[in-house]
C-alpha positions in Angstrom: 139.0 -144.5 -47.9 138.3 -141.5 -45.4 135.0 -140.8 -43.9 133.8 -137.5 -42.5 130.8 -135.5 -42.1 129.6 -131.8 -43.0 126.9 -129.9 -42.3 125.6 -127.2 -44.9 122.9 -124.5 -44.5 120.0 -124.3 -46.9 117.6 -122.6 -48.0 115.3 -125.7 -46.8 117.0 -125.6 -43.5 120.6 -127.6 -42.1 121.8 -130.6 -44.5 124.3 -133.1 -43.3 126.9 -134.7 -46.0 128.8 -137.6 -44.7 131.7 -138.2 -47.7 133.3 -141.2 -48.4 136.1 -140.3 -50.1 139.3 -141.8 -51.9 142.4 -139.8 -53.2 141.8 -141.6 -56.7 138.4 -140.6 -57.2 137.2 -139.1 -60.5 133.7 -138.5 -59.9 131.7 -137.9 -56.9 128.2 -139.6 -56.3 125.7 -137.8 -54.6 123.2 -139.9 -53.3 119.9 -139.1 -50.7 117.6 -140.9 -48.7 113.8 -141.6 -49.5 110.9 -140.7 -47.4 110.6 -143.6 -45.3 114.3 -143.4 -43.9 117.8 -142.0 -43.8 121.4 -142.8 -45.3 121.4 -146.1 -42.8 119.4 -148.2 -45.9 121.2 -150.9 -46.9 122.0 -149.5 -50.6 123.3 -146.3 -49.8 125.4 -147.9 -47.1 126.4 -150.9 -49.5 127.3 -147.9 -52.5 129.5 -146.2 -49.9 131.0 -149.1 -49.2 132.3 -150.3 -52.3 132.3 -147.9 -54.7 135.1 -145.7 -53.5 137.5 -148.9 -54.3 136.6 -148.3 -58.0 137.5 -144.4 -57.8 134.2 -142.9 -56.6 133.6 -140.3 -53.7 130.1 -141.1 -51.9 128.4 -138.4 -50.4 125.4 -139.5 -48.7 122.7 -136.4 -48.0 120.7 -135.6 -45.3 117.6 -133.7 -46.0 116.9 -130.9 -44.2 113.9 -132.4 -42.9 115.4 -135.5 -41.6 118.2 -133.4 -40.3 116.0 -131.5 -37.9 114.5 -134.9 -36.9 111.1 -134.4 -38.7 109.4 -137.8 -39.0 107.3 -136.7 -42.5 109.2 -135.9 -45.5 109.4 -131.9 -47.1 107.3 -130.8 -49.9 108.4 -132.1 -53.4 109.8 -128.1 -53.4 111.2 -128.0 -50.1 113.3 -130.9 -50.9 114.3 -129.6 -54.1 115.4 -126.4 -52.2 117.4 -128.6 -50.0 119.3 -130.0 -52.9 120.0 -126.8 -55.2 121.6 -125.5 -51.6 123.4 -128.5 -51.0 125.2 -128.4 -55.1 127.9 -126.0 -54.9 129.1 -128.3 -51.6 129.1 -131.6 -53.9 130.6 -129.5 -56.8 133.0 -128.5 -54.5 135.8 -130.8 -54.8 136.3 -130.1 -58.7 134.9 -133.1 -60.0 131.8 -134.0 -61.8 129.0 -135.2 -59.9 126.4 -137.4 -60.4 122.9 -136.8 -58.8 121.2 -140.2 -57.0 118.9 -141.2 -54.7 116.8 -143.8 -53.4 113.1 -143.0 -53.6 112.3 -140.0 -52.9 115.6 -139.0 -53.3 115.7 -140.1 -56.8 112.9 -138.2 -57.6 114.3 -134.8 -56.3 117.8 -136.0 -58.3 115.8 -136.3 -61.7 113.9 -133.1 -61.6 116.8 -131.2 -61.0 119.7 -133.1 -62.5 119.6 -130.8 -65.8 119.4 -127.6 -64.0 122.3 -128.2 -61.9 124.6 -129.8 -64.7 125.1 -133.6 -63.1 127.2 -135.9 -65.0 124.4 -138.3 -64.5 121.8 -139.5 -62.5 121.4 -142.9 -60.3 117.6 -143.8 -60.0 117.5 -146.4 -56.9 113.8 -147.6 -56.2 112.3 -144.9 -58.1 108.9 -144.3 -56.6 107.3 -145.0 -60.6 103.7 -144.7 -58.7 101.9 -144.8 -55.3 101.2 -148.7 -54.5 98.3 -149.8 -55.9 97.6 -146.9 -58.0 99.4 -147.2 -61.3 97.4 -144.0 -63.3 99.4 -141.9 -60.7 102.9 -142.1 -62.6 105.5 -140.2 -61.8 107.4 -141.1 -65.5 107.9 -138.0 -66.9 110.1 -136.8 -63.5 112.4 -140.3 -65.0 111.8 -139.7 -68.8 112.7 -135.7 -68.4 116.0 -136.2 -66.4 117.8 -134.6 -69.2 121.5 -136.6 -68.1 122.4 -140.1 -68.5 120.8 -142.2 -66.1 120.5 -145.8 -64.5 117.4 -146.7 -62.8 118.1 -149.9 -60.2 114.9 -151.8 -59.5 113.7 -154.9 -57.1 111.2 -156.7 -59.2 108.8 -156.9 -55.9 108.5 -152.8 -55.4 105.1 -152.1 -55.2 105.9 -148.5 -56.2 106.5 -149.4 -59.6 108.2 -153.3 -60.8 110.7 -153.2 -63.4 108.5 -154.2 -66.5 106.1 -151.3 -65.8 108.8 -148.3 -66.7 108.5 -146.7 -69.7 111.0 -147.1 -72.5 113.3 -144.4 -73.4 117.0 -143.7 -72.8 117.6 -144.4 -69.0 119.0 -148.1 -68.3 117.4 -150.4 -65.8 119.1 -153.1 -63.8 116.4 -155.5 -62.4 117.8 -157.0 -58.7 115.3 -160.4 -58.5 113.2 -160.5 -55.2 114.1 -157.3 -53.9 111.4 -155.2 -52.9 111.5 -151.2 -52.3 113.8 -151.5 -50.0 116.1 -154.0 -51.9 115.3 -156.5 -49.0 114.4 -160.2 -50.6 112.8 -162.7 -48.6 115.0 -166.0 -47.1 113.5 -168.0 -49.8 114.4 -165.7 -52.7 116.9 -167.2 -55.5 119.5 -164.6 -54.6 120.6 -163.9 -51.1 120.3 -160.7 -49.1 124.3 -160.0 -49.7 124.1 -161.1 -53.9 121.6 -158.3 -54.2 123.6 -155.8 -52.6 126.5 -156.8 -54.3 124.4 -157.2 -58.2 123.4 -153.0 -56.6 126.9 -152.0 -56.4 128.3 -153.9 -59.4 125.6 -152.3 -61.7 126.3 -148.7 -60.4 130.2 -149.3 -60.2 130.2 -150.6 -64.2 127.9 -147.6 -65.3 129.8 -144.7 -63.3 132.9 -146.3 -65.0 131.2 -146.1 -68.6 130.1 -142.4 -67.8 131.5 -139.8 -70.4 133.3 -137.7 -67.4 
């Protein structure tokens, strides 16, 4: 595995890709950062890690925003922007791509996944609703993805717990104890390094299963 970073100009403004590539990959997964944070959360690091062992590029996106070292997140259209820009770069390498994200990020994946022709799209920690206000759902961002996708969930995340998403044709991996961020307590019947690992064995086995 090689690791390098790009930086690509926007109509939202400067991105920053940092790909983690492999000379056997057959896909590439795109994957961005939520509100709250960067690509340092321990998912995105942990996909980045692994998955290029099982023939996956990583490419995990900067914002714009977070780029220019903004501590509040873009507009839901702004960050949208950012991503359309950022496509032709992913695309780049002549493979298909799927479109992911944590948070945020999985939201901005989902509304544009159809438009810009991803193989699929990775859902981690999908914002379902604000905490504590459950008539504010955000389902049909999920439900009208238009691609394949796989929705990873910690059963303690206040923005939505796995048993509260809607049925339809996305797939959803519950990871016990984990809560938005995928961080479980000490006390938690999994440990902090078996949910990471149940993350990237999930997302390894469904990019593998992908019709690409």
């Amino acid at each position: 595995m090689s690791t390098r970073t790009e930086t690509v100009d926007t109509p939202a403004g400067e991105a920053r890709i940092t790909w983690h590539t492999t000379p056997e990959a057959k896909l590439v997964l795109a994957v961005s950062h939520g509100a709250g944070g960067g690509i340092e959360a321990r998912d995105l690091r942990a996909l980045a890690a692994a998955l290029p062992a099982l023939g996956v590029t990583v490419a995990l996106v900067e914002q714009p925003w977070r780029v220019a070292g903004k501590k509040v997140a873009a507009a839901p259209k702004v960050l949208d922007e950012g991503w359309r820009g950022l496509w032709p770069v992913l695309a780049a390498p002549g493979l298909p791509v799927v479109a992911g994200g944590r948070s945020a990020g999985a939201r901005v994946a989902c509304r544009t996944a159809s438009e810009l022709g991803a193989a699929g799209v990775l859902a981690l920690a999908f914002p379902l609703h604000p905490p504590g206000r459950p008539e504010k759902s955000r389902a049909e961002e999920l439900t009208g993805a238009g691609r394949p996708t796989l929705v990873v969930q910690g059963d303690r995340d206040p923005f939505g717990r796995p048993e509260e998403f809607p049925e339809g044709e996305h797939a959803l991996v519950r990871i016990p104890g984990a809560d938005h961020g995928f961080a479980v307590p000490k006390k938690a019947d999994v440990s902090q390094d078996e949910a990471l690992a149940m993350i990237t064995a999930a997302v390894g086995e469904w990019l593998r299963a992908l019709p690409v």
